[in-house]
C-alpha positions in Angstrom: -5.1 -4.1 8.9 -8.3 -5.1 7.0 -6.2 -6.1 3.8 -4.1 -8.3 6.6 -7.0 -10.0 7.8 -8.2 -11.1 4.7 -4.5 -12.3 3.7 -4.9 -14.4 6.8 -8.7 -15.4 6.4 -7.7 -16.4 2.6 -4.4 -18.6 3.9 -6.3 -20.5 6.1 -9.1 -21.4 3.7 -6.6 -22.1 1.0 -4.7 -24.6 3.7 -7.9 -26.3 4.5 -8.8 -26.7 0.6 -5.2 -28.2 0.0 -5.5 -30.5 2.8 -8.5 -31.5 1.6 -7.5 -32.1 -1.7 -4.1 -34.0 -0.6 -6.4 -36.4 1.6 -8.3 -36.9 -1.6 -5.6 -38.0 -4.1 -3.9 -40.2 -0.9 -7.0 -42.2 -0.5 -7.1 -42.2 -4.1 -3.7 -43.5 -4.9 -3.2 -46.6 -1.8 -6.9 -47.0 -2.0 -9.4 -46.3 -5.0 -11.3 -43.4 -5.5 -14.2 -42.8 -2.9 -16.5 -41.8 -5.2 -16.1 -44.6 -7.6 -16.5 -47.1 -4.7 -19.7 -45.1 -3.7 -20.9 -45.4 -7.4 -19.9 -49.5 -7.4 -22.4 -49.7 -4.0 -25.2 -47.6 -6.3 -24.7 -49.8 -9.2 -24.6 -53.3 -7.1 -27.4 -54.7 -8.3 -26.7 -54.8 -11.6 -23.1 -56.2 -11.3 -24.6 -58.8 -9.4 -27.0 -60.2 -12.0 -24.2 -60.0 -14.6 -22.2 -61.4 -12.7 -24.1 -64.1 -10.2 -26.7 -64.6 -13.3 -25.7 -64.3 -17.0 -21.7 -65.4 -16.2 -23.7 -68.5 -14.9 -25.1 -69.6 -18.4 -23.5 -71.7 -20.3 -22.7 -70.3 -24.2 -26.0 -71.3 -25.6 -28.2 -69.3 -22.8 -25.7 -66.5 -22.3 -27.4 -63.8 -24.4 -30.9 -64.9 -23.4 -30.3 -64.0 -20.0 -28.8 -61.1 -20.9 -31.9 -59.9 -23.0 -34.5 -61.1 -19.4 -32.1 -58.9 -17.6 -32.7 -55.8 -20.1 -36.5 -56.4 -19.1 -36.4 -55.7 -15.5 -34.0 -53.3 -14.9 -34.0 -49.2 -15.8 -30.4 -49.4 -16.8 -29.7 -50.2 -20.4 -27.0 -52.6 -21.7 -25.4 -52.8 -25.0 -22.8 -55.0 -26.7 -20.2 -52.9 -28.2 -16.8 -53.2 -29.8 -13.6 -53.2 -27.8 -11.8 -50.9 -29.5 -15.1 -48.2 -28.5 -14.4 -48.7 -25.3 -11.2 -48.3 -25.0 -11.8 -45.3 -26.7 -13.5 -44.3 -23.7 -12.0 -45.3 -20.6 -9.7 -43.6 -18.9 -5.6 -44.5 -19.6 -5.3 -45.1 -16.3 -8.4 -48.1 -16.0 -7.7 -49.6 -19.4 -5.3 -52.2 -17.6 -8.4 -52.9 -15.5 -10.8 -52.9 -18.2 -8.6 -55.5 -20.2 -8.5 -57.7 -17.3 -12.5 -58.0 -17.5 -12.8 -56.5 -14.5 -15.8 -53.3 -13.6 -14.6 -50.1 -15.1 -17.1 -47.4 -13.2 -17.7 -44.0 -15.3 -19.1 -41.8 -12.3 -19.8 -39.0 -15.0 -21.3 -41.1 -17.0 -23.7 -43.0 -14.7 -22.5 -46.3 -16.3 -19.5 -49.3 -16.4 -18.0 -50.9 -19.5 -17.1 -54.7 -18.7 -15.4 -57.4 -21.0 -17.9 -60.2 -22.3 -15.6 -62.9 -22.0 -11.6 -62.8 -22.2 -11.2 -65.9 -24.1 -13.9 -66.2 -26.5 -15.7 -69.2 -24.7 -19.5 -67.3 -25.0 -19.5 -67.0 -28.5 -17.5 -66.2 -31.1 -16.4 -62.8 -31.2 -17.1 -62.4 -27.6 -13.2 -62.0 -26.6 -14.0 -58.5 -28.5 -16.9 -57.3 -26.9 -17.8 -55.3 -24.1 -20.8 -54.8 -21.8 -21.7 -51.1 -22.0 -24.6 -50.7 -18.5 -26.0 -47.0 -19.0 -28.5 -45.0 -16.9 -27.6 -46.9 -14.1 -28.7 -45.5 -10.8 -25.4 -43.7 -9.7 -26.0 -40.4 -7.8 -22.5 -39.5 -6.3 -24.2 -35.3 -5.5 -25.4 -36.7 -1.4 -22.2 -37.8 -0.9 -20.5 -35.0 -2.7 -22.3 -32.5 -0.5 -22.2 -34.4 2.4 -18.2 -33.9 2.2 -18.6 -30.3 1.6 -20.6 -29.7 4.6 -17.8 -31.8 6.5 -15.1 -29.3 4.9 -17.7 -26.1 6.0 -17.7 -27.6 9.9 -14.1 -28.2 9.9 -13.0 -24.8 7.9 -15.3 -23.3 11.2 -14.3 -25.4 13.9 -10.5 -24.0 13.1 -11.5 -20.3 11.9 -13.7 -20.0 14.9 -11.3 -20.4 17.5 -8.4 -18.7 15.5 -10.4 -15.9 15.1 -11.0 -15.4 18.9 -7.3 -16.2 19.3 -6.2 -13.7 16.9 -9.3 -11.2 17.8 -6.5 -9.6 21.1 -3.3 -9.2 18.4 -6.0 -7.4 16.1 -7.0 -5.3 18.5 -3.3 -3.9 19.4 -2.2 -4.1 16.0 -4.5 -1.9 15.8 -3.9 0.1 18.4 -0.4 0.3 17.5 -1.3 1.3 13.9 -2.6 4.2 15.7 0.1 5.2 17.5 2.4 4.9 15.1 0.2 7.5 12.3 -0.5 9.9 15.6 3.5 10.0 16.3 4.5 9.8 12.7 1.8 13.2 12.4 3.9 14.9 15.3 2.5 14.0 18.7 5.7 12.8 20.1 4.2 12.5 23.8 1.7 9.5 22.3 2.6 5.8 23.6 1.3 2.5 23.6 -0.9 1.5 26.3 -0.9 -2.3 26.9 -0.4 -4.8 29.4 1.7 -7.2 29.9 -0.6 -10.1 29.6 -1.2 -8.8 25.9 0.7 -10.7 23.2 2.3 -7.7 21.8 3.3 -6.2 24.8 7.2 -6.6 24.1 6.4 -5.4 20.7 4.5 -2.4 21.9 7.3 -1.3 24.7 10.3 -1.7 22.1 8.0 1.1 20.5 7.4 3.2 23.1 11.1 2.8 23.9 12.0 3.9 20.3 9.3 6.8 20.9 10.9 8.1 23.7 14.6 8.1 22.1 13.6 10.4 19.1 11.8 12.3 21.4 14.9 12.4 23.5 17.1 13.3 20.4 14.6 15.8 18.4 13.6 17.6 21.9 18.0 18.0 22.4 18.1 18.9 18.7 15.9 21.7 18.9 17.2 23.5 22.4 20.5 22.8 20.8 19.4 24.9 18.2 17.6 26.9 20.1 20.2 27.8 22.6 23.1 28.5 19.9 20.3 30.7 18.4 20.2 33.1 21.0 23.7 32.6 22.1 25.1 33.7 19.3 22.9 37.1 19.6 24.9 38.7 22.1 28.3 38.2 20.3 27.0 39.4 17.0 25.4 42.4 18.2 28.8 42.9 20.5 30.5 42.5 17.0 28.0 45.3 15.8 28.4 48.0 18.3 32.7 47.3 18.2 32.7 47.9 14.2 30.3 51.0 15.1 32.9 52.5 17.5 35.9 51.5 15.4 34.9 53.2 12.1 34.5 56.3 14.4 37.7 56.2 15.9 39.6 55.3 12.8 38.5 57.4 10.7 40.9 55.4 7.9 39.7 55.5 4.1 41.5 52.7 3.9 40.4 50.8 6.0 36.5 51.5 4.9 36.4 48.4 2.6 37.6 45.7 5.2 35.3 47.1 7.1 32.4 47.1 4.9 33.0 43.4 4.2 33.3 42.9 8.0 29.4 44.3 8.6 28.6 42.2 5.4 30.0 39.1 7.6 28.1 40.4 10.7 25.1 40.7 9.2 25.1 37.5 7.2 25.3 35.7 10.7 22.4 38.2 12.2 20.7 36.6 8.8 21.6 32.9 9.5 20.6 33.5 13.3 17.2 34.5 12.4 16.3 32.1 10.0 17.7 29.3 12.7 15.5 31.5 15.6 12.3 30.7 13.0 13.3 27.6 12.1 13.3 26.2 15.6 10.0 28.1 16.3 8.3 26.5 13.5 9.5 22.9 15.0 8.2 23.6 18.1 4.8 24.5 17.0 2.2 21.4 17.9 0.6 20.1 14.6 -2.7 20.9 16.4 -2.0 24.3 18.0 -3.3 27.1 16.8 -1.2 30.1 15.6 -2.4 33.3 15.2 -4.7 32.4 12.7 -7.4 34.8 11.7 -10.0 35.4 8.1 -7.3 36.9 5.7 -8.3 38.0 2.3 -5.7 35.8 0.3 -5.6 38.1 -2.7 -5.0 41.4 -0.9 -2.1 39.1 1.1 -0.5 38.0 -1.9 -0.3 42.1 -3.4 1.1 43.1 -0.1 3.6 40.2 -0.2 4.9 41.2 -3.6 4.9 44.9 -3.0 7.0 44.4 -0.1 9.4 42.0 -2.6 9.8 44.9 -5.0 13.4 45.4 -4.6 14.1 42.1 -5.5 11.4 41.7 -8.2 12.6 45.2 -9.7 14.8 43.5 -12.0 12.5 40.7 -13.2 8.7 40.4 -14.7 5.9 39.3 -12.4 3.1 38.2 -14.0 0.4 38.0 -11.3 -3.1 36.0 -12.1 -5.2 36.0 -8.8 -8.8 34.1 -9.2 -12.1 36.1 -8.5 -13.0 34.3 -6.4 -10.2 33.7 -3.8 -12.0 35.2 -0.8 -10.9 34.1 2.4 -8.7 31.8 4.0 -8.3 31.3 7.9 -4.7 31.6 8.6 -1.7 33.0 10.3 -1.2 35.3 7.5 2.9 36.9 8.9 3.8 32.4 8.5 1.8 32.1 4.9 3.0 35.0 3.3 6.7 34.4 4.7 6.8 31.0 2.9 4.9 32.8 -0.4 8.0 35.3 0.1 10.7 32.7 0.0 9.5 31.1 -2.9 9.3 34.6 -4.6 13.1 34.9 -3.5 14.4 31.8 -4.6 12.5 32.8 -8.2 14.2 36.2 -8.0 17.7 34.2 -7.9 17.2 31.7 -10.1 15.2 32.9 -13.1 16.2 33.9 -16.3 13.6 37.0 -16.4 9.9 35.9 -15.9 8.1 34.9 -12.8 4.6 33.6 -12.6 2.4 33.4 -9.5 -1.2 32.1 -9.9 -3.3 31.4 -7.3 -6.7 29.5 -7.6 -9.7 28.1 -5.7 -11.2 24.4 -5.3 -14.1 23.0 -3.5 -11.8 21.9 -0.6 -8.5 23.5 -1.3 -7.0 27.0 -2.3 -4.0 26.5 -4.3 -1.0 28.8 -5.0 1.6 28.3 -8.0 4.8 30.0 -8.3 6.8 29.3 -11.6 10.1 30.7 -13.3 11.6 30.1 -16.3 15.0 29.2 -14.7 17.4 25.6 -15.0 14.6 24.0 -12.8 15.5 21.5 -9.8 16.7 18.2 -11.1 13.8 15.1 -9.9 16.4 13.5 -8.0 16.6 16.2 -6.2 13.1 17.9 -6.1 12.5 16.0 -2.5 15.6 16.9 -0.4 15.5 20.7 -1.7 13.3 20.9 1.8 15.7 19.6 3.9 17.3 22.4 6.7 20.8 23.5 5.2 21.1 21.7 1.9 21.8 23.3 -1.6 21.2 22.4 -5.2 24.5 24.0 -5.8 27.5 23.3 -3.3 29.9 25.7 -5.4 27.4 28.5 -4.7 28.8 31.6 -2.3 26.8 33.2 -0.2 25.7 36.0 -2.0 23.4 33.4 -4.6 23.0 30.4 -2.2 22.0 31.3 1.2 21.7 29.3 3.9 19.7 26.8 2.7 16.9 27.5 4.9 14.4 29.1 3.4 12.9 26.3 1.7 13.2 24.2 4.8 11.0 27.3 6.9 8.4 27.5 3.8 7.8 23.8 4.1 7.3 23.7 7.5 5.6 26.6 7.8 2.8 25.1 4.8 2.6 22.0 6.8 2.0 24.2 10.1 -1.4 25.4 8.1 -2.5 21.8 7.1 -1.3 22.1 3.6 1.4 20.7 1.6 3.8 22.2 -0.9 5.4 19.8 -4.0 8.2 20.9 -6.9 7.8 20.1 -10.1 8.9 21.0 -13.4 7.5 23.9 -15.5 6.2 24.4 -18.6 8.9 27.2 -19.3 11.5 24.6 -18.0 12.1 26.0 -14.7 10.7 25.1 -11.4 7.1 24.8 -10.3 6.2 24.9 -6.8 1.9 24.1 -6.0 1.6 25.2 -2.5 -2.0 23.1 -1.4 -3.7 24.7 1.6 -7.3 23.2 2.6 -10.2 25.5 3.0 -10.9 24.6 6.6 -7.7 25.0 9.2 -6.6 22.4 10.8 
């Protein structure tokens, strides 16, 4: 908002300043420039006793006056050549200078005019000019005269705009705030504003908008929700009938279609759990607080991999836990379940080693977990954390899963305050820095 204020400040001053200027070269080209008319007025005097008293004299007294008028005035004349003179008037003025007319050199404090255009002074006078120096020219009054005209007009338009603009400030601003309040998860936040504010109808088309993703993330998650549960009773239904028929069958045969049926069964038990948490996760307020308690972070993170072992068996952990770790406030069942899914999807995709390091900052405690697998491609490293997708769509579902898990351990990071990011490893495989802040949210 600040940056946009400034923009507007700056456009306005830079509009005034070109006006200014375009009123200056406009009067210049129909009329003459101001300043050298202000300079002719200044040097008055002395054009009129050149031109009221020597042009009088005939050829013989000509110089002589000349010389009397060198006596009693400050300014100081000189003959010099033409060519000089041209040499140093502007392109534009040497038309005017050849037609023996004033040439005024504001810079310079003087004017260059022809002696005679015909020769009839003297001879050699058709060559000649009249160079007046130190002449009593002072253009800076004027100069800051127009400045201070430019300061009381650049006010007299930024004052009222200011005012004017001083209500859409203020609910830009509130708006502003909304809009990072609802982007942070309070859907229930709205624009308060009435309708005699200029930004009313921008203000309800957002509370409008608000209240349609509210709609449609509030349907999304009892939808969820609901299926959830509803597909609990079938399943363990499912369950209990493969229980009874195994008993009652009592078919060797039979023993392998049924195994794969309680694989199937219990896949969708898997897929309804990770959907239960999932949709308890959403519904979690980004200010509520969770079961949240002092947890010794290294002791968590050894009880987390302990209870990984049979899916770490196969592959090397190396563990290196800072000293100096100490204690985190946190729900410590939600952390270490997103610590565990990352030690899961290492378990599935590494090639044999897995590193977890885990350090401490001033402000943050950060947690690494590495393997030396094919890594995530970058285009990909971002949507890796969306519910239900997969890296690999050929995948089964005995190495792909659900494509929750990353999805929960996001979520479930963001739930503490923190933040989690993927990047690639120094063995080539993925890297994911999970960022949790010393003081809970």
């Amino acid at each position: 908002m600040n940056r946009l204020f400034l923009r507007f400040f700056a456009l306005v001053m830079l509009s005034i300043s070109v006006a200014t200027l375009a009123i200056y070269a406009s009067i210049t080209l129909f009329f003459g420039d101001p300043l050298e008319e202000v300079a002719q007025q200044q040097a008055s005097g002395q054009i009129l006793l050149l031109t009221e008293y020597v042009d009088q004299a005939g050829p013989d007294e000509w110089l002589t006056r000349l010389n009397k008028i060198r006596e009693i005035t400050h300014a100081r004349l000189e003959l010099i050549p033409l060519q000089s003179a041209q040499a140093k008037v502007v392109a534009a003025k040497q038309a005017q200078l050849m037609r023996g007319e004033v040439v005024i050199d504001v810079a310079g404090k003087s004017f260059y005019r022809r002696v005679d255009l015909k020769g009839e002074r003297y001879i050699g006078s058709d060559e000649e000019v009249i160079h007046a120096q130190e002449l009593p020219i002072n253009v800076a009054p004027v100069l800051k005269t127009e400045a201070l005209r430019y300061i009381i007009v650049a006010l007299c338009l930024l004052i009222p705009i200011a005012i004017w603009s001083s209500t859409h400030w203020r609910g830009l601003q509130a708006l502003e705030k909304v809009a990072d309040e609802f982007g942070a998860g309070h859907l229930k936040v709205r624009a308060q504003t009435s309708e005699r504010d200029s930004i009313y109808p921008l203000a309800q088309r957002m509370n409008q908008m608000a209240t349609r993703i509210e709609a449609l993330l509030e349907a999304q998650k009892n939808l969820l929700h609901s299926v959830s549960h509803e597909l609990r009773t079938p399943i363990a239904r499912l369950e209990f009938a493969l229980e009874l028929l195994r008993n009652a069958a009592k078919n060797p045969q039979l023993e392998p279609r049924m195994q794969a049926m309680e694989a199937d069964v219990a896949e969708l038990n898997a897929l309804v759990s990770e959907l239960l948490d999932l949709g308890k996760l959403d519904q979690l307020d980004h200010d509520a607080k969770h079961n949240c308690s002092e947890i010794e972070l290294s002791d968590s993170l050894k009880n987390c991999v302990a209870g990984l072992q049979h899916v770490l068996a196969e592959h090397q952990l190396v563990m290196d836990l800072a000293t100096d770790l100490g204690s985190l406030r946190a729900d410590q069942r939600l952390l270490m379940r997103a610590v565990s899914n990352l030690l899961r999807n290492a378990a599935k995709y590494t090639s044999g080693r897995i590193w977890l390091v885990a350090k401490r900052t001033d402000s943050t405690v950060e947690i690494v977990l590495e393997d030396d697998g094919p890594g995530i491609p970058a285009a990909e490293r971002e949507r890796i954390f969306e519910a239900f997708y997969r890296l690999d769509r050929s995948r089964d579902r005995n190495t792909g899963g659900f494509g929750l898990g990353l999805a929960i351990t996001r979520k479930a990071i963001a739930a503490h305050g923190g933040q989690i990011v993927v990047q690639e490893g120094q063995f080539g495989g993925a890297r994911f820095i999970i960022s949790l802040p010393l003081q809970a949210p």
